[in-house]
PAKE-250785 format. One record per residue (C-alpha): residue number from 1; residue in three letters; x, y, z. Coordinates in nm, 3 decimals. Layout:
PAKE-250785
NUM|Ala|X|Y|Z
...
***
This chain:
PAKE-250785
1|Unk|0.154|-1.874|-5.354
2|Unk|0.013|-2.242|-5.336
3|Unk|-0.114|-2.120|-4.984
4|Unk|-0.382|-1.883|-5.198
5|Unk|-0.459|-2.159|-5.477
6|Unk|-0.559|-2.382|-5.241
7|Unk|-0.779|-2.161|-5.041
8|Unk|-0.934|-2.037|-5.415
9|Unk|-1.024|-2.412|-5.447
10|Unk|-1.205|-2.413|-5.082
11|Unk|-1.627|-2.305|-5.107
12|Unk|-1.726|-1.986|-5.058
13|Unk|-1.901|-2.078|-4.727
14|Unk|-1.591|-2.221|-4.593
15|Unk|-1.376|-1.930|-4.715
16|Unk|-1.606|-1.705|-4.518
17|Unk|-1.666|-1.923|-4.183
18|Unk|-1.261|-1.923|-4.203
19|Unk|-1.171|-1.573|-4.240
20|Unk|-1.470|-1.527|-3.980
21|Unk|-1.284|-1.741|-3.700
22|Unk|-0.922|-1.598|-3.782
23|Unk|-1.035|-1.249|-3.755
24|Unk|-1.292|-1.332|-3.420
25|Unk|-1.029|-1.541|-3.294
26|Unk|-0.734|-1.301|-3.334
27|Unk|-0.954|-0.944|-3.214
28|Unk|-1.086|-1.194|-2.902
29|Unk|-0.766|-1.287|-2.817
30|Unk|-0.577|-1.007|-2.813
31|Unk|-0.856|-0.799|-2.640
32|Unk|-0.904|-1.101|-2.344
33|Unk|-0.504|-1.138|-2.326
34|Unk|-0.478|-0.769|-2.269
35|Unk|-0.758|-0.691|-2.035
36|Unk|-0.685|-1.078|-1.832
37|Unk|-0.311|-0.922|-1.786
38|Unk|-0.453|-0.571|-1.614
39|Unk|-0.665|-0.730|-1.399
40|Unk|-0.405|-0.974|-1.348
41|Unk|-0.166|-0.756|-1.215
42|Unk|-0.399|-0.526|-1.062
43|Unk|-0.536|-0.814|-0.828
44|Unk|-0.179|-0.893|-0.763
45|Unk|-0.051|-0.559|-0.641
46|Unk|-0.386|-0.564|-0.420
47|Unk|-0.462|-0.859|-0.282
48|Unk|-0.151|-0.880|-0.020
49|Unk|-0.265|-0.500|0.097
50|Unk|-0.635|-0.584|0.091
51|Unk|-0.575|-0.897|0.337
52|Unk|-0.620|-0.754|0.727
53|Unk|-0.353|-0.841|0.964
54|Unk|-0.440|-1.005|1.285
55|Unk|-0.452|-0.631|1.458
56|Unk|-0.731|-0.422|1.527
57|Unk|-0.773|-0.403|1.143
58|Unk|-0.906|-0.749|1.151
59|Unk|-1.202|-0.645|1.263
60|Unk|-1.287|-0.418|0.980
61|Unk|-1.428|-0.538|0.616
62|Unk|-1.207|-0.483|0.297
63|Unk|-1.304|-0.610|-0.053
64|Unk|-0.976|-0.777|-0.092
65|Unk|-1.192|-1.008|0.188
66|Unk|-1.426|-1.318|0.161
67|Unk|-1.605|-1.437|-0.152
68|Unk|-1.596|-1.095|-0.420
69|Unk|-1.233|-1.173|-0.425
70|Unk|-1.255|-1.529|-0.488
71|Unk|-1.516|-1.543|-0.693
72|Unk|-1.298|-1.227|-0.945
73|Unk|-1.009|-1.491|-0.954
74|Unk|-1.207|-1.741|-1.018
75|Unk|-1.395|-1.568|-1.319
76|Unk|-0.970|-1.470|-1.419
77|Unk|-0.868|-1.798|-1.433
78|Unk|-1.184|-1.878|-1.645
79|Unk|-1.031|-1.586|-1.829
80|Unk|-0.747|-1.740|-1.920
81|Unk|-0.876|-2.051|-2.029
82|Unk|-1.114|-1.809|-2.293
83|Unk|-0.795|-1.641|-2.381
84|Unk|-0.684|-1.999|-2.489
85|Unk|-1.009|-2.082|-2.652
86|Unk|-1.030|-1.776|-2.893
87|Unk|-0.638|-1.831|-2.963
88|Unk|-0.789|-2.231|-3.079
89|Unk|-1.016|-2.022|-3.270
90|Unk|-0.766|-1.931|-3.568
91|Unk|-0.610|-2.275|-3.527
92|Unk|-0.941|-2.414|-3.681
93|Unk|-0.955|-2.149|-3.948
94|Unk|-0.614|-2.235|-4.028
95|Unk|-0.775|-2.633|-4.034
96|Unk|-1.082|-2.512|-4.252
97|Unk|-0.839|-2.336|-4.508
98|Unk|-0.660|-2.672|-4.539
99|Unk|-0.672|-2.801|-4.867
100|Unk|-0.676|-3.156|-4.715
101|Unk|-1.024|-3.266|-4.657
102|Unk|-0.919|-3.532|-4.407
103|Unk|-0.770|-3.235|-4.158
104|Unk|-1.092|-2.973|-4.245
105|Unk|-1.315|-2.993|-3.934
106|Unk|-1.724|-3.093|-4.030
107|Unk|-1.963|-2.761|-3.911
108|Unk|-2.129|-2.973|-3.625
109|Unk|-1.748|-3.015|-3.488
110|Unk|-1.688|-2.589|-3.534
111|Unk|-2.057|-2.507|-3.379
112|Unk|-1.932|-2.742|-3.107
113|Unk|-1.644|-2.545|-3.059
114|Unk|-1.773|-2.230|-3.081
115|Unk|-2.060|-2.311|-2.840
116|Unk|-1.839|-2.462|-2.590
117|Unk|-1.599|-2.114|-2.561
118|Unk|-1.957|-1.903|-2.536
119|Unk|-2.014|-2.158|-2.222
120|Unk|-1.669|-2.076|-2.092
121|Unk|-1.723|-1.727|-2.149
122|Unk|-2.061|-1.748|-1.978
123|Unk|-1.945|-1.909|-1.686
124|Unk|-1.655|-1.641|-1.607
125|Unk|-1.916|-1.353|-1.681
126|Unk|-2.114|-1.533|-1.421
127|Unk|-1.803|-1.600|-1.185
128|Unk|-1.705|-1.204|-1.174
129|Unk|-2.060|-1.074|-1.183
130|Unk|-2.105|-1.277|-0.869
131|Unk|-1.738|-1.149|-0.758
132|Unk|-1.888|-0.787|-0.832
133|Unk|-2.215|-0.795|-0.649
134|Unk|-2.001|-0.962|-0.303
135|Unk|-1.711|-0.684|-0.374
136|Unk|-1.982|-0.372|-0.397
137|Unk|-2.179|-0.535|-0.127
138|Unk|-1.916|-0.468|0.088
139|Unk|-1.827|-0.142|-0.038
140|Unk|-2.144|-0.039|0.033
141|Unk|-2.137|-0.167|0.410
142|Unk|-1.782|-0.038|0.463
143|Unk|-1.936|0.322|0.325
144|Unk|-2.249|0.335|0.582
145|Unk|-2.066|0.263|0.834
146|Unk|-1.825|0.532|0.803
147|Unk|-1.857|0.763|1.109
148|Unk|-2.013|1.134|1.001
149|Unk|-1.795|1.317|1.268
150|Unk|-1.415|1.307|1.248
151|Unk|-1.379|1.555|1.557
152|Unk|-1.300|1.407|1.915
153|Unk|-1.334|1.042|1.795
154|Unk|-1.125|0.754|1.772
155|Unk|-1.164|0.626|1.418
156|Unk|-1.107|0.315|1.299
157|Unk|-0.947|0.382|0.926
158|Unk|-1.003|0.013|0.791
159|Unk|-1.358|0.162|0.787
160|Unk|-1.293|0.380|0.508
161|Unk|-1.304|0.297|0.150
162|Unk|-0.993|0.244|0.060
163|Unk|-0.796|0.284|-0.289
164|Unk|-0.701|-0.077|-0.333
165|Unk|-1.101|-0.186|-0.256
166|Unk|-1.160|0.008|-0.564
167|Unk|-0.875|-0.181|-0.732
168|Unk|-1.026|-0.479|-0.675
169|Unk|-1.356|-0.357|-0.859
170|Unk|-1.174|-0.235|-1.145
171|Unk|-1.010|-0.565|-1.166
172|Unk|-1.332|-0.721|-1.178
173|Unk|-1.478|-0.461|-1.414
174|Unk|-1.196|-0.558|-1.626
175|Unk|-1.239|-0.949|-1.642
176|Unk|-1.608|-0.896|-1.715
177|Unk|-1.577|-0.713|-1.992
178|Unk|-1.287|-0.943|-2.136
179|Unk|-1.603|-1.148|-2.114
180|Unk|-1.806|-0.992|-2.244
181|Unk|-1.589|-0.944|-2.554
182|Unk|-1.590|-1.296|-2.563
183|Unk|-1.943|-1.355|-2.571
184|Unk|-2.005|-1.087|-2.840
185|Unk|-1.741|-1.280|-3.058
186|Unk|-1.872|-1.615|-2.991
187|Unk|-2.222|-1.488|-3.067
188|Unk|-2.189|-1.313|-3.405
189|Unk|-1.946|-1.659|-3.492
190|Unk|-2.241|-1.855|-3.433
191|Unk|-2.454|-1.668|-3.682
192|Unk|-2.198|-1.673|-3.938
193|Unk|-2.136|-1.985|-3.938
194|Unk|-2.516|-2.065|-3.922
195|Unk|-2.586|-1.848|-4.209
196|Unk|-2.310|-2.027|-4.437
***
């Protein structure tokens, strides 16, 4: 009951930057959290499988290889740190509703916060866009150089697209648009809070 005084005595504009970063921060979180623990998991179950042994396999290009799959954990762990980021977000609405001014954070110091998870967010999209184009890159060599003709040939199967190389793209497709979620959120926070 004193919770909703207090907020009545807050201004408008902070009332409505508040309720803008609980409900951001909350939808963003949930949404990165869910989609960062798919991909997560997905990339877990494929990564040992993707990795060629030292047989005759090693000679043959899988996605779980070289830089798509670093660059899609990378982009994850940046993930994670967004997850944290939009989770901070309904921390500081909590601080805005406080009826304390000493503990209310100034608008330069929320913009700063806001624009600094859009950077995070922008540098993961980045990270598994990169990840994407090295992970279809090699799809695409791994699927010209399949052989036309499966009669009277040896062939090699690590040649062939494999089910786990696709888990590893949707994986990726799944961190980028955790990021992407992110960036939406961080950019219609930014106009709120300009607009206030």
């Amino acid at each position: 009951m004193t919770n909703q005084l207090d907020t009545d005595k807050l201004p408008a504009a902070v009332q409505r930057v508040a309720f803008a970063l609980r409900t951001v921060g909350w939808v963003s979180f949930w949404v990165q959290l869910v989609l960062a623990v798919v991909a997560a998991i997905i990339l877990l179950f494929a990564i040992p499988f993707a990795i060629p042994s030292t047989t005759a396999a090693a000679n043959s290009t899988s996605a779980g290889t070289g830089g798509g799959v670093f660059f899609a954990i990378c982009g994850l762990l940046v993930l994670g740190y967004s997850v944290f980021r939009a989770f901070r977000f309904t921390r500081l609405s909590r601080q805005l509703r406080s009826p304390a001014n000493a503990i209310r954070p100034k608008k330069a110091d929320t913009i700063k916060q806001v624009q600094f998870t859009l950077v995070s967010n922008l540098v993961g999209m980045l990270l598994t866009l990169v990840g994407a184009e090295a992970i279809s890159g090699t799809l695409l060599a791994k699927s010209l150089a399949q052989p036309q003709a499966l009669f009277g040939a040896a062939v090699d199967v690590g040649k062939f697209i494999q089910p786990l190389d696709i888990f590893v793209v949707l994986a990726n497709t799944h961190a980028t648009v955790a990021h992407f979620v992110g960036i939406v959120g961080t950019l219609w926070l930014l106009d709120r809070i300009h607009k206030q």
